[in-house]
C-alpha positions in Angstrom: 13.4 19.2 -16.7 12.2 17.5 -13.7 11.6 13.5 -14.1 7.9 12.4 -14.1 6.5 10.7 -10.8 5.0 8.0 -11.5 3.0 5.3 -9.8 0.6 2.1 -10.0 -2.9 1.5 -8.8 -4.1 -1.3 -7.6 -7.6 -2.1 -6.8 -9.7 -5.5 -6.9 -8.7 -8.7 -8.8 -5.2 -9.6 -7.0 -5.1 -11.6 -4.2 -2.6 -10.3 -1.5 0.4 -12.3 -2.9 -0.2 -11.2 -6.3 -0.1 -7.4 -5.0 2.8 -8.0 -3.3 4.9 -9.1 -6.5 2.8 -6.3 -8.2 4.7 -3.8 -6.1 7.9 -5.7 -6.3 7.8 -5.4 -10.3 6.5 -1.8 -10.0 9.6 -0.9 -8.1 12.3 -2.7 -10.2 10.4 -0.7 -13.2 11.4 2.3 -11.1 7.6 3.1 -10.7 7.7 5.8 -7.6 5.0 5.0 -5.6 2.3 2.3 -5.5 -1.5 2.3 -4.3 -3.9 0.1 -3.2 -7.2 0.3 -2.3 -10.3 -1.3 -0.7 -11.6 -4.2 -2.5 -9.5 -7.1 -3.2 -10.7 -9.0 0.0 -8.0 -8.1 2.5 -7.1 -5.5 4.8 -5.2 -3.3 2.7 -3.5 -2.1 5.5 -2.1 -5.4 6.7 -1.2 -5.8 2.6 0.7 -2.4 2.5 2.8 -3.9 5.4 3.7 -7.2 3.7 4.7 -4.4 0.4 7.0 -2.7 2.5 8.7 -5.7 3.7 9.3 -6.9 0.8 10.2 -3.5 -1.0 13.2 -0.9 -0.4 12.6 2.0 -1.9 9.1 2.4 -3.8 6.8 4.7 -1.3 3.4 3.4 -0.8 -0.2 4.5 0.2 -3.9 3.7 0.2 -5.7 5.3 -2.4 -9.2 4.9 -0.5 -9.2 3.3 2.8 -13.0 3.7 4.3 -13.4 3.9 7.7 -14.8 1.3 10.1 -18.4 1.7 10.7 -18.1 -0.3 14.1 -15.0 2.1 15.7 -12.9 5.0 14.2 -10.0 3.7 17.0 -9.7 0.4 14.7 -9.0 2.7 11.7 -6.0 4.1 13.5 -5.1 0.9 15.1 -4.6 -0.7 11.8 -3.1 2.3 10.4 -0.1 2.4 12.9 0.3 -1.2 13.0 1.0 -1.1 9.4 3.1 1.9 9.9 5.3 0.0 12.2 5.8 -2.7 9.8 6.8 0.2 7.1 10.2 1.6 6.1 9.3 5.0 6.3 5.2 5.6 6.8 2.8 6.0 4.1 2.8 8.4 0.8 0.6 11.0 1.2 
């Protein structure tokens, strides 16, 4: 029988740092993925990065991510930038 995938939410509540460690724990746990979304007062995408620096193996993604009212190029700007900073990309 195949093993369970399981991952972690996060959404509101943590500040950056806090997340961060979240993700640490969740992957020493052996948690296979880990999520955050809008709503904890920082660029999620900038937080993802900081995640996969400090993480090895755990994959990560945005479970909402709205898009910029002002330009959908910043979207993608931030996106890539954080995708650089990544191991591997993002979960999908």
């Amino acid at each position: 029988m195949a093993r369970p995938r399981i991952g972690v939410a996060v959404s509101g509540g943590l500040t950056a740092p806090e997340i961060v460690d979240c993700v640490r724990r969740a992957e020493d746990l052996g948690y296979e993925s880990a999520w955050v979304a809008e709503g904890h007062g920082g660029d999620q995408f900038a937080i993802l990065a900081a995640c996969a620096t400090a993480t090895t193996r755990i994959r990560l993604g945005t479970s909402i991510a709205g898009r910029s009212i002002a330009d959908c190029r910043i979207d993608r700007t931030r996106a890539v930038s954080s995708q650089h900073a990544a191991r591997a990309g993002f979960a999908a």
